[in-house]
MIKE-510171 format. One record per atom (N, C-alpha, C): x, y, z. Coordinates in steps of 0.2 Angstrom, whole numbers, plus 5000, padded with zeros to 4 digits. Layout:
# MIKE-510171
XYZ/...
//
This chain:
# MIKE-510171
506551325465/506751275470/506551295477/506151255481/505951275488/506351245493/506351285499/506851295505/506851205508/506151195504/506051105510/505951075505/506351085500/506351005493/506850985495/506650915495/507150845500/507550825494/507750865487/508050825486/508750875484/508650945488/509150995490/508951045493/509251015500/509051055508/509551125508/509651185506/509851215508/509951255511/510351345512/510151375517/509951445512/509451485518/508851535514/509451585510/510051595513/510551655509/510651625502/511051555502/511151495496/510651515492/509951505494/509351475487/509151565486/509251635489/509351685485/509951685482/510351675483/510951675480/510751655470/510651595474/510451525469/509951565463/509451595465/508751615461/508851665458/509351715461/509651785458/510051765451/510351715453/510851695448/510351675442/509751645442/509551625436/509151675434/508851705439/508651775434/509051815428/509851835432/510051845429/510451815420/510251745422/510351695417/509951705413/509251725414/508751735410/508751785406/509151855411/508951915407/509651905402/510151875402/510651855397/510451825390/510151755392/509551715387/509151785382/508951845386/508451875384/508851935379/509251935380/509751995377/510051985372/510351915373/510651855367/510351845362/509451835362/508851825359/508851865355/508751925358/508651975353/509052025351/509552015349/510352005348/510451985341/509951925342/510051865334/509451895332/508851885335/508151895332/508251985327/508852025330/508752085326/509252075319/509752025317/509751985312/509051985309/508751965307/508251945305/507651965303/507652035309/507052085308/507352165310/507152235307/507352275308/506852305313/506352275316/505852305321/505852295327/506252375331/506352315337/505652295340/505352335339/504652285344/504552225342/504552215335/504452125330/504952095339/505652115338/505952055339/505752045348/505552125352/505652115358/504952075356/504452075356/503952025355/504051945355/504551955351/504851855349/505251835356/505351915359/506051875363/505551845369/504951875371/504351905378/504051825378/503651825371/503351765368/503651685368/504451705368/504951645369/505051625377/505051685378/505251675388/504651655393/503851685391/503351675392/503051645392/503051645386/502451585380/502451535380/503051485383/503351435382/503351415386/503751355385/503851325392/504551305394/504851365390/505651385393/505551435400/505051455402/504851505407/505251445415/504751395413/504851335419/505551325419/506051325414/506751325417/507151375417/506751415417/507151475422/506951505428/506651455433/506251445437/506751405442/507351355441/507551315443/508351295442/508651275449/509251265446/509551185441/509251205435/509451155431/509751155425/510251105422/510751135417/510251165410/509651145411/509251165404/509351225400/509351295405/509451355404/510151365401/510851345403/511251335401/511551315393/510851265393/510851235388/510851285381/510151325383/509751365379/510451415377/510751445383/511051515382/511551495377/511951445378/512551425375/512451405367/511751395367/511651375360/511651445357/511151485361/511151545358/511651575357/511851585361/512751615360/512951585354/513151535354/513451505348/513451555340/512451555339/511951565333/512451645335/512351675338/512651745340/513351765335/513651735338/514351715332/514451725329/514251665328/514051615319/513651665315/513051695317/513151735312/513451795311/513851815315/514351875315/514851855311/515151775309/515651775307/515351745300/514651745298/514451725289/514551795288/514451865292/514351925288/515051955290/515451935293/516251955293/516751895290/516651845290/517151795290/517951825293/517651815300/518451825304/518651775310/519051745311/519551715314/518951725323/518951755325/518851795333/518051765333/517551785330/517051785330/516951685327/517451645322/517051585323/517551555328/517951575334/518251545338/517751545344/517451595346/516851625350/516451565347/516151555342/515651525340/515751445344/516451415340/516551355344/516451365349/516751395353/516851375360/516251385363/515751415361/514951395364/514851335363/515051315360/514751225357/515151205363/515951205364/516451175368/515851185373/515951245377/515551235382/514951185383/514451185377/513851135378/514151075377/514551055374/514850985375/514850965384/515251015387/515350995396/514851015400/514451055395/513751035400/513350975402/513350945392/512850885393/513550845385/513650795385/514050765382/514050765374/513150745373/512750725370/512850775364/512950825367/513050905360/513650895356/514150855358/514950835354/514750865344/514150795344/513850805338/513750885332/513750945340/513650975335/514151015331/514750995333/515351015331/515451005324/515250925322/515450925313/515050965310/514550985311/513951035309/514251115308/514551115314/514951195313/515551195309/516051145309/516451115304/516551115298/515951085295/515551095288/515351155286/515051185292/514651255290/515151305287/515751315291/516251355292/516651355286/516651275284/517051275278/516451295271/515951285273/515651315265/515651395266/515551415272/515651485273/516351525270/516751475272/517451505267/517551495261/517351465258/517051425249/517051485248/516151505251/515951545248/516151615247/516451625251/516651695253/517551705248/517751645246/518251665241/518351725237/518851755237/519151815233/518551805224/518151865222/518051845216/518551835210/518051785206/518751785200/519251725200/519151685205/519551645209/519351585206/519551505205/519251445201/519051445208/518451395209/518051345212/518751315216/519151285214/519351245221/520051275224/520351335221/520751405224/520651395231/519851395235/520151395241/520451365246/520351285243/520751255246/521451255251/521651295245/522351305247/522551365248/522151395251/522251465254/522451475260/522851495261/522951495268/523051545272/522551585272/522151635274/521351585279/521151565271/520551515274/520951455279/521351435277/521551365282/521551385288/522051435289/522251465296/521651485301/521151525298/520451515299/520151475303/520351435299/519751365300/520251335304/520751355306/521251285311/521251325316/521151385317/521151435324/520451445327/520251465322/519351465323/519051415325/519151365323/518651275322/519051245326/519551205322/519851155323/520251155330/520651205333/521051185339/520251185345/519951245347/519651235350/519151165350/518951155344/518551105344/518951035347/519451015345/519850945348/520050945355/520251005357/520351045363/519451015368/519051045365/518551025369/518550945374/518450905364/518450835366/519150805368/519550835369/520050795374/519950815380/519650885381/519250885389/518850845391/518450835387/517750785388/518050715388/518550685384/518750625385/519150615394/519550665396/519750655401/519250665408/518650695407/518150705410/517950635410/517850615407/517350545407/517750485408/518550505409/518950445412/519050465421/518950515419/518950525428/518250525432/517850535428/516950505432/516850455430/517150385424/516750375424/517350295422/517850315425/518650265422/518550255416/518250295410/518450275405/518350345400/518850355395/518750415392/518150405388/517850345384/517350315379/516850315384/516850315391/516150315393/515950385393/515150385392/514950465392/514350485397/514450415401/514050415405/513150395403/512950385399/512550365393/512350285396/513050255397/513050175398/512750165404/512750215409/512350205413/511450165414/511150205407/510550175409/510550085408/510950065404/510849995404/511149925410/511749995415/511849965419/511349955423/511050015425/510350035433/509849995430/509550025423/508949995420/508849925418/509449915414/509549835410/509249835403/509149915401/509049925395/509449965393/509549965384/510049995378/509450065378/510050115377/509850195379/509550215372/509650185368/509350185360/508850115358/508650095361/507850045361/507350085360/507350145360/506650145362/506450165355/505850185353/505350175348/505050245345/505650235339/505850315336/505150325334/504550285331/503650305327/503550345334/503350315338/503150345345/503350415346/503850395346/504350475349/504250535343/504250515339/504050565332/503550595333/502650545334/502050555334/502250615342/502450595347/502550615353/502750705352/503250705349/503350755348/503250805346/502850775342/502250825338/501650825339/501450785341/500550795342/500550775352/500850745354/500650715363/500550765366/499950795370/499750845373/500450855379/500850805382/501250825387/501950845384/502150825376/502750815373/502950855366/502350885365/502250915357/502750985358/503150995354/503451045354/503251085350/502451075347/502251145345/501551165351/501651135355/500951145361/501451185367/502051155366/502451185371/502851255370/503151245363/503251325359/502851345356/502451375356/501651375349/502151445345/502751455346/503151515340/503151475335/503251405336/503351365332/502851335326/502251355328/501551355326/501751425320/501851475322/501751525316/502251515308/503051505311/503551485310/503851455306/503251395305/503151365300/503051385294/502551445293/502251475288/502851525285/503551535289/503951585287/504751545284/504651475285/505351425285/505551455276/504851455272/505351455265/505551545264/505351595267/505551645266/506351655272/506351635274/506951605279/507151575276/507251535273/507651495269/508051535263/507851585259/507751615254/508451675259/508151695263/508751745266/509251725267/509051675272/509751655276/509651585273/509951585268/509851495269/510751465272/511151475272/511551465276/511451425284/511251485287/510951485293/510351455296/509951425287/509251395289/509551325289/510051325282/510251245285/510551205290/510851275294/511351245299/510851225306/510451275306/509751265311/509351195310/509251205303/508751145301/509151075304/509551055301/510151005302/510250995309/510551035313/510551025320/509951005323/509351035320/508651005323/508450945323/508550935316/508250865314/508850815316/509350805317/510050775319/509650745327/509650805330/509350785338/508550775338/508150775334/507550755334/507550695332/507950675327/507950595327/508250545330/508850575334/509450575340/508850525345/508550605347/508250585353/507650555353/507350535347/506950475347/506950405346/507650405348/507950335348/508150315356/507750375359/508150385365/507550325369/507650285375/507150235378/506650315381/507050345384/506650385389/506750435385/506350465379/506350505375/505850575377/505450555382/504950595384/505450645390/505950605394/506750645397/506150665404/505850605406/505350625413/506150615420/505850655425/505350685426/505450765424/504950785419/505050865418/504550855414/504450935413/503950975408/504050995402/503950955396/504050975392/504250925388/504550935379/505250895377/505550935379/506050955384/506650975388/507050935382/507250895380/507850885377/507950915371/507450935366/507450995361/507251075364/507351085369/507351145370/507851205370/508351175369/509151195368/509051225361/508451205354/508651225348/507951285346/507351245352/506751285349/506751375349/507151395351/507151475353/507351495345/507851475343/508151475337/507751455332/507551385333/507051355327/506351405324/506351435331/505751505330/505951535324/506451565324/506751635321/506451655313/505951605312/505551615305/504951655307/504751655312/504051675315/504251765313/504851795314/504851865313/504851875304/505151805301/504851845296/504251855294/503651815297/503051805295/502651865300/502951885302/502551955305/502852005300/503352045298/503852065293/503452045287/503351995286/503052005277/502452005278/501952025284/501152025286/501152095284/501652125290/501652215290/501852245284/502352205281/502452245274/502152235269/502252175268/501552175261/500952145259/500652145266/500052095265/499252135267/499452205269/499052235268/498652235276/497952285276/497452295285/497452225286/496952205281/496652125282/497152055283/497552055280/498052015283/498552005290/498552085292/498952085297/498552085303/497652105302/497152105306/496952015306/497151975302/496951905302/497551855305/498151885304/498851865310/498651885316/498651915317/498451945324/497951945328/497351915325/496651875329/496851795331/497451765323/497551705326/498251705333/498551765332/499051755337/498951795345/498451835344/498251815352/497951795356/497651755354/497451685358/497851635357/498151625354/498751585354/499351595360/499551665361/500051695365/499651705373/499151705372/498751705379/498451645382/498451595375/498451525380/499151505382/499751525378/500251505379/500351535386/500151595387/500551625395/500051575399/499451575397/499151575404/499551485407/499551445401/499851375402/500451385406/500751415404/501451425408/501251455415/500751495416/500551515422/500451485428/499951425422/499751365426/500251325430/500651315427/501151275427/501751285433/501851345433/502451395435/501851395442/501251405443/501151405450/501151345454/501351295453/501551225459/502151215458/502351165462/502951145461/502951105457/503951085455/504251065446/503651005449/503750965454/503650885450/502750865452/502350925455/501650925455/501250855450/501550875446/501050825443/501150755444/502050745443/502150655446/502250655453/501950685461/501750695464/501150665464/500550725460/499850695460/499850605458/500150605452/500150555450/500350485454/500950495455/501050435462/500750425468/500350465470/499950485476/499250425473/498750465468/498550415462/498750345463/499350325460/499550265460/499250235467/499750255472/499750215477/499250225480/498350255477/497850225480/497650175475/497850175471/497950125468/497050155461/497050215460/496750255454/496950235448/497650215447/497850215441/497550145439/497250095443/496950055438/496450045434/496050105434/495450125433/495750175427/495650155418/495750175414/495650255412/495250275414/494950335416/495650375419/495750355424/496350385426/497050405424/497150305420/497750315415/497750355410/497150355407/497050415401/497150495406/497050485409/497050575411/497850575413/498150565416/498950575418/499050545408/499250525407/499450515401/499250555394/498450575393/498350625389/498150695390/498150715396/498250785398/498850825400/498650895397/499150945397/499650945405/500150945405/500350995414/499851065415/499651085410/499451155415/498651155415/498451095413/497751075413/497851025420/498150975421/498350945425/498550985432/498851045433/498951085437/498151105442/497851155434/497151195434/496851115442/496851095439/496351045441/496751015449/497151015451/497451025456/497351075461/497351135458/497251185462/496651215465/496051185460/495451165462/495251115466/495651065466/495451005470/495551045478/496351065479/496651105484/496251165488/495851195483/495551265485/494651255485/494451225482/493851225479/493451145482/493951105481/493851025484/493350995477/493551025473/493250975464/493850935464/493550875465/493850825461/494150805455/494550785457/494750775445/494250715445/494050705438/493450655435/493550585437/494450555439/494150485440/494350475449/494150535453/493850525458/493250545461/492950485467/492250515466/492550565473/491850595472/491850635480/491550615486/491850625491/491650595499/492050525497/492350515494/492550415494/493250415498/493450365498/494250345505/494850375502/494750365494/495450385491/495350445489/494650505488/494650555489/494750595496/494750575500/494950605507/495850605508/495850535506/496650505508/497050555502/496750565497/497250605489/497150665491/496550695493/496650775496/496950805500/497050765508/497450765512/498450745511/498450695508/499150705505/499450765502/498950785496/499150815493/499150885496/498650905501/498750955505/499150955509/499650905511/500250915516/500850905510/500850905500/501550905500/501450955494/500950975492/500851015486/500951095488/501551135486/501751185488/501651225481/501451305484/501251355476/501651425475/501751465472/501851505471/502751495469/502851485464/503351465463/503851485453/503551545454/503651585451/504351615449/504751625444/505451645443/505651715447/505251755448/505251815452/505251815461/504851745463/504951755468/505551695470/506151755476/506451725476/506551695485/506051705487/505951665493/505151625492/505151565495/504651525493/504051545498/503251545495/502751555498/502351505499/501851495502/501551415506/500951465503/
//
């Protein structure tokens, strides 16, 4: 956040105040991380790696950079898994009440998370299933009321407690308990918040150089290779992750504005990716254990160039300001660039931190991006805007802004 961004003016002690706080939000993210990641793995360097790789690698870096509920997002989910797995290896009372109320919490952040209540609901009750006294029939626990109590103290009270919070929030923001605020976009816009075009949003998510959640988490790249030896441990835990993810990745492709502009990234699945990782330690763990020099020599040619373009993109990216590139781009528009194909395809199929690179040359170096020519009217007029509103160094560490 910079001290002259007009769309929150405040004072220089406030925006340290402000900037301290999320670092320290960061290092909590970072703690919590590796807290679960040692679930998983017995190595701390494995995990301090996942957790470096998670914070830097990605494009979770960007929001801990700003004051926005993203991070929030991320930690409360975390916290949650934190729990939750505390209470699959203890089943106690204290620990899945903890668990809820992380969700509680993500409810009042963003409304949209309500959903992931019946998910921990059902979790909690096959966690008690399973954990019945040996010896016991199949449907014994039902009626146990050791487990009921559990689950009524644990789950249930907090969990309805949530949503009559959230119902009475949404009558006093929004005069009605059933609004969730959601209804808005059809008010402003004139379109249903669920039109949009779930093919699109799928292919988007996965392959769009601006929206790909494996371009943007590349954990998620290795991760993959480790989901059935992860499943095999925890399957518990793989389902409840799995389920959650696929829930809000089909959720949110129903969404009109499923790209969640203006911002970097899928920000709206960013809240599960840190988590969705958590197979990537196993596949470093079964390289180092039994896969012998060759093996772990051939992981590790593919994963540092992987981990090194991931920083450097977030590098790129973390050096301007959040909205640089729908800046360049509207500046663009209004010389009226974007009608030249050439153009659309670049703002539309380029990276942000390729899109940045080339900013920063244009700014320092006077190279042109490719659909402007040099010495031309809109090359003068786009370098000089750009040089009176494109501000740098803007990095999670620096807590006062640098020109």
């Amino acid at each position: 956040m910079s001290f002259d961004d007009p769309l929150m003016t405040v004072e220089k002690s406030r925006l340290f105040i402000l900037n301290l706080y999320f670092v320290f939000l960061g290092m909590v993210v970072a703690w919590l991380l590796y807290r679960v990641a040692r679930e998983h793995s017995d190595r701390p360097a494995f995990c301090a790696f996942f957790v470096l790789f998670a914070l830097y690698g990605t494009f979770l870096w960007n929001y801990q950079r700003g004051q926005t509920y993203e991070l929030f997002q991320v930690l409360f989910f975390i916290a949650f898994l934190f729990y939750y797995q505390r209470f699959l290896g203890r089943t106690r009372t204290p620990e899945l009440l903890f668990a809820t109320l992380c969700v509680g919490v993500l409810v009042h952040v963003k409304s949209i998370y309500v959903f992931i209540l019946p998910f921990v609901g059902v979790g909690a009750l096959i966690a008690l299933a399973r954990n019945r006294p040996s010896g016991e029939a199949m449907g014994k626990w039902w009626v146990d009321s050791t487990s009921l109590r559990m689950l009524a103290l644990g789950f249930l009270m907090p969990a309805v407690a949530a949503v009559i919070l959230l119902l009475l929030a949404n009558d006093h923001k929004f005069g009605s308990a059933l609004n969730t605020g959601y209804g808005q976009w059809y008010r402003y816009e004139g379109v249903d918040l669920f039109a949009g075009d779930a093919g699109e949003a799928i292919r988007g998510f996965l392959v769009d150089p601006q929206r790909s959640v494996f371009l943007h988490f590349p954990l998620l790249i290795f991760a993959v290779w480790g989901v059935r030896q992860f499943w095999r441990r925890r399957p518990h835990e793989a389902v409840l992750i799995c389920a959650i993810f696929l829930g809000y990745f089909l959720l949110y492709a129903k969404f009109i504005d499923w790209k969640g502009e203006w911002s970097y990234g899928p920000r709206y699945l960013l809240f599960v990716l840190p988590v969705l990782s958590l197979p990537f330690l196993v596949v470093l763990d079964a390289v180092h254990r039994e896969g012998g020099r060759w093996h772990s020599l051939l992981l590790w040619a593919l994963l540092v160039p992987v981990v090194a373009a991931g920083v450097a993109s977030q590098v790129l990216v973390n050096s301007l300001d959040f909205f640089a590139y729908y800046q360049f781009k509207n500046a663009a528009s209004g010389l009226g660039l974007l009608d030249n194909p050439m153009a659309a395809a670049y703002f539309r199929d380029t990276h942000f931190a390729l899109v940045h690179l080339d900013l920063i040359n244009y700014l320092k170096n006077g190279t042109a991006p490719p659909f402007v020519e040099n010495g031309s009217f809109a090359d003068v007029q786009l370098r000089l805007w750009l040089s009176e509103n494109i501000t740098g160094n803007y990095f999670w560490w620096d807590l006062f802004e640098t020109r």
